[in-house]
C-alpha positions as CSV (number, residue, x, y, z in Angstrom):
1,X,-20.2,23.2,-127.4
2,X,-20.8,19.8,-126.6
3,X,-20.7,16.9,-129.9
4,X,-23.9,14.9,-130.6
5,X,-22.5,11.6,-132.1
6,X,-21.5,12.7,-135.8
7,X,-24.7,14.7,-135.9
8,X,-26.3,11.3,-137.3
9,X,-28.6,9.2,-135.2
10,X,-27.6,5.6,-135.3
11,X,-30.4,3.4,-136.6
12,X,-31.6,0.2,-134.5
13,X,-30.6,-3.1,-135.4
14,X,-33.0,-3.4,-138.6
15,X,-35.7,-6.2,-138.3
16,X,-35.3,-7.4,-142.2
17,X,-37.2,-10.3,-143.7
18,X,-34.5,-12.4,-145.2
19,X,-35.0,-13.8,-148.5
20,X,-32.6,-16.3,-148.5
21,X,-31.2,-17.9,-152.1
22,X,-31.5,-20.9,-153.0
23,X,-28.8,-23.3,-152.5
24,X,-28.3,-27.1,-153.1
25,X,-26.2,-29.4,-150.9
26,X,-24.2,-32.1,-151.9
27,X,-23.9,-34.9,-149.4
28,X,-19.9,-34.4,-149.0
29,X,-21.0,-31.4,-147.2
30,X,-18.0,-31.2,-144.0
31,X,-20.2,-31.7,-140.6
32,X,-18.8,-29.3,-138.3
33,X,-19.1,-30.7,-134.4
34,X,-18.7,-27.7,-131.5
35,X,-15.8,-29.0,-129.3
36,X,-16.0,-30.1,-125.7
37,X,-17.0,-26.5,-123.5
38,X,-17.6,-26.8,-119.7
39,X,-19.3,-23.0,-120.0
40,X,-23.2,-23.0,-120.5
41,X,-24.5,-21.2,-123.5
42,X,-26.2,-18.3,-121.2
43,X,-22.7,-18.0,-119.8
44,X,-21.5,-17.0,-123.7
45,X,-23.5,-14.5,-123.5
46,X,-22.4,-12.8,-120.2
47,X,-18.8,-13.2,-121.1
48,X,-19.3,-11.8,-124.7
49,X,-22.0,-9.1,-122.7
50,X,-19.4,-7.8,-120.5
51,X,-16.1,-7.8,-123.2
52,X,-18.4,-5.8,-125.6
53,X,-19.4,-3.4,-123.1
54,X,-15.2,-3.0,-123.0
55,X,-15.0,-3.0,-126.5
56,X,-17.6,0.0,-126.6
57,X,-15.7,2.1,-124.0
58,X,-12.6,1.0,-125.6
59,X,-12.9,1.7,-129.6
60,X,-13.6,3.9,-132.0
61,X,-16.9,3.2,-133.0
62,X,-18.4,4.6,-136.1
63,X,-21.8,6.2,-135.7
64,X,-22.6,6.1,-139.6
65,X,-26.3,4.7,-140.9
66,X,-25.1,4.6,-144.4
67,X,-22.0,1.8,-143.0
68,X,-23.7,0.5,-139.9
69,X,-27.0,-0.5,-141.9
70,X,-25.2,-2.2,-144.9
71,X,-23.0,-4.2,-142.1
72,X,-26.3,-5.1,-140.1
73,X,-28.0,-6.2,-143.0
74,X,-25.3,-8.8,-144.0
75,X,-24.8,-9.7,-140.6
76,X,-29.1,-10.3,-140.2
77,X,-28.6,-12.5,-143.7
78,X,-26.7,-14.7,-142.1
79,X,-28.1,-15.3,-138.9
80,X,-31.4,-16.2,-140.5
81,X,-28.8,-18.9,-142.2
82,X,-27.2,-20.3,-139.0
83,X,-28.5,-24.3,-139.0
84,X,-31.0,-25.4,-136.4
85,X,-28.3,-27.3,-134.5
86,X,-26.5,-24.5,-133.6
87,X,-28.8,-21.7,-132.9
88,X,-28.6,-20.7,-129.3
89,X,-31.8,-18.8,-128.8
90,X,-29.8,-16.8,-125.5
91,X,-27.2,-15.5,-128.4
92,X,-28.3,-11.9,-129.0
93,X,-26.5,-11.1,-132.4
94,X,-25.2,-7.2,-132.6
95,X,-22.7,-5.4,-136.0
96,X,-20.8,-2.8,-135.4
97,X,-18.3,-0.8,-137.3
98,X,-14.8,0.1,-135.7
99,X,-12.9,3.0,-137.4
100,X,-9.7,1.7,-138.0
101,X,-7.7,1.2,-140.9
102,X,-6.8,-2.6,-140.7
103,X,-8.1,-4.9,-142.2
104,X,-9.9,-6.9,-139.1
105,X,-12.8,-8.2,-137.5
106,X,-13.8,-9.7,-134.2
107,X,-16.7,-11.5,-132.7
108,X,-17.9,-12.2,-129.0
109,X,-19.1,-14.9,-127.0
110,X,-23.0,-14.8,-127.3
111,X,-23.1,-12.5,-130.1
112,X,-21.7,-9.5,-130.6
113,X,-19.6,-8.6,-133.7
114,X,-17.2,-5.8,-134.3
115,X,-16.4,-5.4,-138.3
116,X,-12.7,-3.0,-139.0
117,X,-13.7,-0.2,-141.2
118,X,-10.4,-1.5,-143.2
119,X,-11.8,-4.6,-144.0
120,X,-14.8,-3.1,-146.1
121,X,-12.6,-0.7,-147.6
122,X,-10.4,-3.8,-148.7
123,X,-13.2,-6.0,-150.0
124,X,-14.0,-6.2,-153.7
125,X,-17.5,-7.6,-153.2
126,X,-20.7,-7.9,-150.8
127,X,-19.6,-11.8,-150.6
128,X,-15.9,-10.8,-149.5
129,X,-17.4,-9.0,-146.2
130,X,-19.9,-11.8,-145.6
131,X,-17.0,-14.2,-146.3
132,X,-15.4,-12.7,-142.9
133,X,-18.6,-12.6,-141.1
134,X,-19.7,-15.9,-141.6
135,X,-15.7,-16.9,-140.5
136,X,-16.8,-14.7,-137.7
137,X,-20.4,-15.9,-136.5
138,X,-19.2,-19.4,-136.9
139,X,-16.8,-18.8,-134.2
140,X,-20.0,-17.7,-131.9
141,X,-21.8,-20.7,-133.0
142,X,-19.1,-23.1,-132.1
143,X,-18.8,-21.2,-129.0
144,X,-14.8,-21.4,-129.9
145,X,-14.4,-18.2,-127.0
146,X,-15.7,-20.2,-124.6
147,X,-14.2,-23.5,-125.5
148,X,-10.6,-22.3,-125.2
149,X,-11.8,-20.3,-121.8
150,X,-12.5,-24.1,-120.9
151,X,-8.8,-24.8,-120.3
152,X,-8.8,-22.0,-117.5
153,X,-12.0,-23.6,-115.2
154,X,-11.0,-21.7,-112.0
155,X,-11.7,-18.3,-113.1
156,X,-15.1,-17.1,-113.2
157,X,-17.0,-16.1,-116.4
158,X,-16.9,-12.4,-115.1
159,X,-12.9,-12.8,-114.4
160,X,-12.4,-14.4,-118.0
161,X,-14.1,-11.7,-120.0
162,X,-11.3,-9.0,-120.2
163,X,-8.5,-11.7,-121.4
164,X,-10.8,-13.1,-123.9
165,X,-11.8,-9.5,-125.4
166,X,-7.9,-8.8,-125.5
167,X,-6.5,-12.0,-126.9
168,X,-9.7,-12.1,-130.0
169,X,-9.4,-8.6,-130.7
170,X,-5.4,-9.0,-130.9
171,X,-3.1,-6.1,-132.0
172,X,-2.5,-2.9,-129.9
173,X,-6.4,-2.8,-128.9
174,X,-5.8,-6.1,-127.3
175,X,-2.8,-5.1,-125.6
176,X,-4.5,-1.7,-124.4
177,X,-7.3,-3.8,-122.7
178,X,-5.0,-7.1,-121.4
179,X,-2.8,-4.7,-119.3
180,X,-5.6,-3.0,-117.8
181,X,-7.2,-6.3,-116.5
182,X,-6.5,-7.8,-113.0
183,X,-7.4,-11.1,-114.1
184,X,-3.4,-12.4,-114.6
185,X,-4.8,-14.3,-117.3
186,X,-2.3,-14.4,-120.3
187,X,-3.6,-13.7,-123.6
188,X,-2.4,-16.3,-125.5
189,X,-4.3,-19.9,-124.7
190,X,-7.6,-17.8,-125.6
191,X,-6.2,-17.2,-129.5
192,X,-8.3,-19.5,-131.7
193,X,-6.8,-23.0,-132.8
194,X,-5.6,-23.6,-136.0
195,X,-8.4,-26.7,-136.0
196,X,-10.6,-23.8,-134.8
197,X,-9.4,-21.5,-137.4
198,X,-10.9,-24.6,-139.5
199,X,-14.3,-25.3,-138.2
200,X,-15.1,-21.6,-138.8
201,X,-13.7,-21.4,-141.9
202,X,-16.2,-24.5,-143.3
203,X,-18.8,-23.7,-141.1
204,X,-18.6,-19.8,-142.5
205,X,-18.7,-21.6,-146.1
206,X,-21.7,-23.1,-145.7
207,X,-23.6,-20.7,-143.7
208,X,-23.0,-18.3,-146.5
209,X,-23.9,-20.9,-149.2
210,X,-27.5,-20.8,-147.3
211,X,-27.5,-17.2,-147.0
212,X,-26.3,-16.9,-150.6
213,X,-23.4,-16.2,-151.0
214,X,-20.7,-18.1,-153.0
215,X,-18.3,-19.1,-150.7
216,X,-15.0,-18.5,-152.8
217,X,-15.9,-14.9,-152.2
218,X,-14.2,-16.2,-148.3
219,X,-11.4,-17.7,-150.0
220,X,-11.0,-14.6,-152.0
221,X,-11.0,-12.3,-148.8
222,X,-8.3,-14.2,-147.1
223,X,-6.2,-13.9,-150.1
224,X,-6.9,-10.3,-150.0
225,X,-5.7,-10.2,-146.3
226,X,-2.7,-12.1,-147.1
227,X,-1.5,-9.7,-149.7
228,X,-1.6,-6.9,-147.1
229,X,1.9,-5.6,-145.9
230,X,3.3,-2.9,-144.0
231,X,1.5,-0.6,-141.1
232,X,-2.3,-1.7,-142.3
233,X,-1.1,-5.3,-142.9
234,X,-2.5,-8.4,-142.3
235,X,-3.8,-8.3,-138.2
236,X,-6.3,-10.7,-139.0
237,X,-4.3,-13.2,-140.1
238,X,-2.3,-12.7,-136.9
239,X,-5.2,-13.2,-134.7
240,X,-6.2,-16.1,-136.8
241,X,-3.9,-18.4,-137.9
242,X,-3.6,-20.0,-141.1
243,X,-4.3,-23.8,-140.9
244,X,-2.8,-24.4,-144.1
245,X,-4.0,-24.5,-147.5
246,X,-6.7,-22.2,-147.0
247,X,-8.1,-21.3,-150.1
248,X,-7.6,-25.2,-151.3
249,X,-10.3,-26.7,-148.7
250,X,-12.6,-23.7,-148.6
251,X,-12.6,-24.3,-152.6
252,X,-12.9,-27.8,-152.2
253,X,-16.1,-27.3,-149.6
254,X,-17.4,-24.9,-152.5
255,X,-18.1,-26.9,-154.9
256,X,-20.4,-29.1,-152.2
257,X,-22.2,-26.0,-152.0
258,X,-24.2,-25.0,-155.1
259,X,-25.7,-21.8,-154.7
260,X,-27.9,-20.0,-157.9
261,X,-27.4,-16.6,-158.4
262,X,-25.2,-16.0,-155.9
263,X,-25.0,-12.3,-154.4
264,X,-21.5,-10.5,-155.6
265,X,-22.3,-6.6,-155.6
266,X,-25.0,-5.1,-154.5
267,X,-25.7,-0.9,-155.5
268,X,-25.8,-1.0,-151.3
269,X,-22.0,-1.8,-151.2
270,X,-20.8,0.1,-154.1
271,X,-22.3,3.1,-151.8
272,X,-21.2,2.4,-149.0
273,X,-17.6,2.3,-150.7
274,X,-18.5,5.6,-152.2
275,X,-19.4,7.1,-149.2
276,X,-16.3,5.6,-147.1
277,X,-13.5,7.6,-149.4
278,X,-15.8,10.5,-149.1
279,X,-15.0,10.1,-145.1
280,X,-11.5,11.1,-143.5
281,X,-9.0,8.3,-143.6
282,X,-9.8,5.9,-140.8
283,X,-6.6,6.1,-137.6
284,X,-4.9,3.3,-137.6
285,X,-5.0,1.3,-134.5
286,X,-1.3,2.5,-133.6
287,X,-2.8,6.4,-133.5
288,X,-6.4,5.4,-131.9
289,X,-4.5,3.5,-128.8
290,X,-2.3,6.3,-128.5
291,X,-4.9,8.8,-128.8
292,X,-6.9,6.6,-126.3
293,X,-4.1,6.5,-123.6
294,X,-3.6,10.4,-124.4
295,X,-7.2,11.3,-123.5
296,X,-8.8,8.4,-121.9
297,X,-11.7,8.0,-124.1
298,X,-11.5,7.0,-127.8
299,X,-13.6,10.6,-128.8
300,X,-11.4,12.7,-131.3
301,X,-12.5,15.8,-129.7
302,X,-11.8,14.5,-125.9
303,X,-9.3,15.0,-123.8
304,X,-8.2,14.7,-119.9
305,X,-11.3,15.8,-118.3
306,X,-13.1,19.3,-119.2
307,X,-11.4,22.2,-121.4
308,X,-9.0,23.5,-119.2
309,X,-9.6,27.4,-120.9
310,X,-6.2,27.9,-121.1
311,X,-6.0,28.5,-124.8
312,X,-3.3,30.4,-127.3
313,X,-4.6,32.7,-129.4
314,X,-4.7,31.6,-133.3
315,X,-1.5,31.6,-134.8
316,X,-1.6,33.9,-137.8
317,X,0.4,30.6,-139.8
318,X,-1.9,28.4,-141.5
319,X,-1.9,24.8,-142.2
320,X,-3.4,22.7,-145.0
321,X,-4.9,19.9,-144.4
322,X,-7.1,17.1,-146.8
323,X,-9.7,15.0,-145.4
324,X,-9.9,11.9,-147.3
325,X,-11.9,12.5,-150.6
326,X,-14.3,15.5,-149.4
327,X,-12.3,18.1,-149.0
328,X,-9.3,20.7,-148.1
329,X,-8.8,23.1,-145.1
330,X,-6.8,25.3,-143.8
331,X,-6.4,26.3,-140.3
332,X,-3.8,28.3,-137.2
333,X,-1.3,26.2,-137.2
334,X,-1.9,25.9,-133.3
335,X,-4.9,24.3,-133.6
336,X,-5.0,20.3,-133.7
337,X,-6.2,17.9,-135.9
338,X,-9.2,15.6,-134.0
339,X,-11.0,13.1,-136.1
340,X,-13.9,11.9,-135.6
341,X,-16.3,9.2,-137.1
342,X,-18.1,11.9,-139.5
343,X,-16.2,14.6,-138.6
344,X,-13.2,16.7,-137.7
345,X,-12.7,18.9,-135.5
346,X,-10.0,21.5,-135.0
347,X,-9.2,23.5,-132.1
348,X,-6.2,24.9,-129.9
349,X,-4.7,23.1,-126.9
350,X,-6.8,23.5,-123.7
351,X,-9.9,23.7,-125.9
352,X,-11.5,20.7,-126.1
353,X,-12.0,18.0,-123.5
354,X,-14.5,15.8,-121.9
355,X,-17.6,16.8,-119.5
356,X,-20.8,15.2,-118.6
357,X,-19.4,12.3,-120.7
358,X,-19.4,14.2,-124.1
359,X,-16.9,15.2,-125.9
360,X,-16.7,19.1,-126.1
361,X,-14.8,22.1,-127.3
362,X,-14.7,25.6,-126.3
363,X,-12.8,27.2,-129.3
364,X,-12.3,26.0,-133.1
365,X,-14.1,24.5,-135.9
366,X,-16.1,20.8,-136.5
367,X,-16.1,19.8,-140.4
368,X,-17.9,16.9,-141.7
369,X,-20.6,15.9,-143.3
370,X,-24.6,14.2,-142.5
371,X,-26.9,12.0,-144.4
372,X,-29.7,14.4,-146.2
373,X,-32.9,12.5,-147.0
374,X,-34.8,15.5,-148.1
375,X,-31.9,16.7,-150.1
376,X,-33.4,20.2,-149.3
377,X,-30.4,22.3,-148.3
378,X,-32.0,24.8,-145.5
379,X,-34.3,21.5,-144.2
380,X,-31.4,19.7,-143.8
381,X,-29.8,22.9,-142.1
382,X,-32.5,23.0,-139.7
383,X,-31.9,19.5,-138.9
384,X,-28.4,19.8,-138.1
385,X,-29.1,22.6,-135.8
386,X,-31.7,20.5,-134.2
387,X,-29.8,17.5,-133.6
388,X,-26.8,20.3,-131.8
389,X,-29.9,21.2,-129.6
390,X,-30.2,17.8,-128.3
391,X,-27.0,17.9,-126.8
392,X,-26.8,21.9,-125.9
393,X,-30.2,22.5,-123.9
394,X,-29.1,26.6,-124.0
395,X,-28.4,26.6,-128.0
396,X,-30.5,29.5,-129.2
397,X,-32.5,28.9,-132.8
398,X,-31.2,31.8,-135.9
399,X,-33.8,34.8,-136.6
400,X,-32.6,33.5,-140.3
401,X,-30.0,32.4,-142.7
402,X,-27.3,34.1,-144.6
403,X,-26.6,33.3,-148.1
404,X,-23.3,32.3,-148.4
405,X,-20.7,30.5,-150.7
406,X,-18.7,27.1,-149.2
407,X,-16.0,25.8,-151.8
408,X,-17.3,27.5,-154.9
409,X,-21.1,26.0,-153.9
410,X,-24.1,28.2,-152.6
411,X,-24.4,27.9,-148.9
412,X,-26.2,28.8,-145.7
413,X,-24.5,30.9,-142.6
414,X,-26.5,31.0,-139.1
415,X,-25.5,32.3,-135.7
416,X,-26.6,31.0,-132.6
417,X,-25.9,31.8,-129.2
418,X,-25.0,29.2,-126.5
419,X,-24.4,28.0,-122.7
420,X,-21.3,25.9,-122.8
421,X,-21.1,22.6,-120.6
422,X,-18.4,24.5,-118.7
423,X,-21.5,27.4,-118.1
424,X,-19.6,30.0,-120.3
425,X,-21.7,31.9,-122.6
426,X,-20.6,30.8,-126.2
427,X,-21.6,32.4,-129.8
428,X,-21.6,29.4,-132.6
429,X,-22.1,29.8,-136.4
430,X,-23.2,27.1,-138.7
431,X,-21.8,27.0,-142.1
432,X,-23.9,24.5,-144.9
433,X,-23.6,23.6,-148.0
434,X,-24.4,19.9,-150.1
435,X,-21.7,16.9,-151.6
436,X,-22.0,16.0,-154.8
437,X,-24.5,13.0,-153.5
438,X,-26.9,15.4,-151.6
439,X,-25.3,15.1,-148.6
440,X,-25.0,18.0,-146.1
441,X,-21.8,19.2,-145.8
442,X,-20.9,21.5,-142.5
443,X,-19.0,23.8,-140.5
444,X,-19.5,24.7,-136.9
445,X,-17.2,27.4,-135.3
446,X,-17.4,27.8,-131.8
447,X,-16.1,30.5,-129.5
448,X,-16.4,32.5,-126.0
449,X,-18.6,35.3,-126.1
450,X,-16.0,37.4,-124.9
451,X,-13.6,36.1,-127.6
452,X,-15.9,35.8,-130.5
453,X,-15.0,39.3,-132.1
454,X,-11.4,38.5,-132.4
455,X,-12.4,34.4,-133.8
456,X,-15.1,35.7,-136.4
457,X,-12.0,36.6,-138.9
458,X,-10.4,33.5,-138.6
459,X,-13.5,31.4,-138.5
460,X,-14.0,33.8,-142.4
461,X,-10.4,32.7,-143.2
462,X,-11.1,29.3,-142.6
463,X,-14.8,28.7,-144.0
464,X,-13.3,31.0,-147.4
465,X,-10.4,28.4,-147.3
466,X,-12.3,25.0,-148.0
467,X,-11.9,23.4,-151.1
468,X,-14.6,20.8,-151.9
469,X,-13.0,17.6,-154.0
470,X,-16.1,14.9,-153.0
């Protein structure tokens, strides 16, 4: 069966209408002067075009409305706060969400911005996340990327794109994408300044001041980020050096900055947090560049190339596993643990691969869980089963739905019949129920025709296994 992305359809960039608060300026406001950059400003947005198409092919992007759509909005908020003299109107301005655990975040020549699922897990309010963007989009705005690119004028912008997404990104992603270029350029002279670290750290301030933000809520963050220890420690800080006395000068540019009724947290973020420990525990980077250099792609249910249909049958052993705060499994202790951005999938070696640049899987079970605006459980079922369509042309529609229980909670059971990607003939039943917050909760069990008889009892054993603990 071949995976749609998560089963959710990632929503455009919004168009919002920013209402911007109020804010007063003092006149010991900090002025902020780009530095001295031999690249044009249409060359920015080349460079950050072709790193971010990297970055895309290269990380594990989440495909989430509910996260991508709070992160977009913040991220619109403060580009309609950016001041006249340093909007660029070539900079095309992009937020997406990367799902790893550490707390980081990343922005691009010309635009683009990559936001750490860690770091919204770690932040205490809306103004903490924007505190990190506005760092962020003020390194864009200075055009700090390019600036330091300056000091290497014989390459080409095409040549300098690969070192400057590995040395901003940092950490094993960096590392993963410096080896793989041919450029020879070393990773290090592109690393921001600590005077850069500085620009964007008062520029950030008061772009957030005009968006609405207090600014301590930055100060806050990096405090937050400094506390961190251990395998999700502080990566930020490591790809953006202290200048010293941080949290003293952002303070100090704070109080220049008057800003009435300043946004802290919203009932958007406090869902979004919700819905984030409802999710399976982000990799950390460590697993998602190992499981990148395993398979080749960053998809949790990819592997070298197409299923190779050389699969054990299911171990009669089981093993348990919990996924983050939704819920418990247990499956053949042959079959491997894949996550995903919404979902997990497990499935036996040989089962599961790549093909026609999707990832697929030939035997096991998907888990996870898709946004429910009609909170109307067989609607929603019916949706699911049209969004598999979209991405298996020879997926039959159910004659009807079998009432069923998932996890102590009345449920729907269909059975479909499918042409797998490798041309196999393929039977597939879909398992529903709801989350506590309306949210549909699935199961999709997948199997050769030929094979099917023997998987429908496990598939049973594992569907009567689930605990729900959202």
């Amino acid at each position: 069966m071949s995976k749609s992305a998560a089963l959710t359809r990632p929503s455009p960039l919004l168009c919002v209408a920013l209402v911007v608060a109020a804010a007063s300026f003092a006149h010991a406001q900090t002025r902020v002067v780009p530095p001295a950059n031999s690249y044009t400003p249409a060359q920015d947005v080349e460079m950050g075009r072709q790193a971010a198409a990297e970055a895309r092919k290269t990380l594990p992007l989440m495909r989430d409305d509910n996260v991508t759509s709070f992160v977009q909005d913040i991220g619109q908020r403060l580009v309609g706060a950016i001041p006249a003299e340093l909007r660029h109107a070539e900079f095309q301005y992009t937020f997406e969400v990367v799902n790893v655990k550490e707390i980081n975040a990343f922005a691009l020549p010309g635009g683009p911005m990559f936001v750490n699922r860690g770091m919204i897990e770690a932040a205490h309010t809306d103004g903490e996340v924007a505190g990190v963007m506005a760092h962020e989009l003020s390194h864009v705005l200075l055009r700090h990327g390019t600036a330091q690119a300056s000091k290497a004028t014989k390459y080409e912008v095409g040549q300098v794109a690969g070192a400057v997404l590995g040395a901003i990104i940092g950490g094993g992603w960096g590392q993963v994408i410096s080896q793989g270029t041919q450029f020879g350029l070393g990773t290090a002279f592109l690393r921001f300044s600590r005077e850069y670290e500085r620009q964007a750290d008062i520029e950030g301030a008061q772009i957030m001041a005009r968006a609405g933000y207090d600014p301590i809520d930055m100060a806050n963050m990096f405090k937050t980020i400094q506390k961190q220890g251990g395998s999700g420690g502080p990566q930020w800080l490591s790809d953006h050096p202290d200048p010293g006395d941080r949290s003293a000068y952002i303070a100090r540019e704070a109080q220049t900055l008057r800003v009435a009724n300043p946004i802290r947290t919203t009932r958007e973020f406090t869902q979004v947090k919700t819905h984030l420990g409802q999710l399976s525990p982000a990799p950390t980077t460590e697993q998602a560049t190992k499981a990148a250099a395993r398979t080749g792609t960053t998809a949790g249910t990819s592997g070298r190339g197409a299923p190779s249909g050389r699969v054990e049958p299911p171990s009669s052993s089981y093993q348990t596993y919990t996924e983050g705060r939704m819920f418990r499994i247990s499956v053949p202790s042959n079959w491997r643990e894949l996550p995903g951005t919404n979902a997990v999938t497990f499935a036996p070696e040989g089962a599961y691969g790549d093909a026609n640049g999707q990832g697929v899987f030939t035997h096991g079970v998907e888990v996870g869980s898709a946004r429910n605006e009609s909170h109307d459980l067989q609607t929603a079922t019916n949706e699911l089963i049209a969004s598999l369509a979209e991405s298996n042309p020879g997926l039959s529609r159910p004659s009807g739905y079998d009432r069923v229980t998932i996890g102590g909670r009345q449920g729907l059971r269909a059975v479909m019949s499918n042409t797998s990607s490798t041309g196999q003939p393929e039977n597939i039943v879909a398992f529903t129920s709801q989350l506590r917050d309306g949210s549909l909760f699935y199961a999709v069990a997948v199997a050769p025709r030929g094979d099917f008889q023997s998987y429908s009892r496990v598939f049973d054993r594992v569907i009567s296994s689930i605990q729900l603990i959202d």
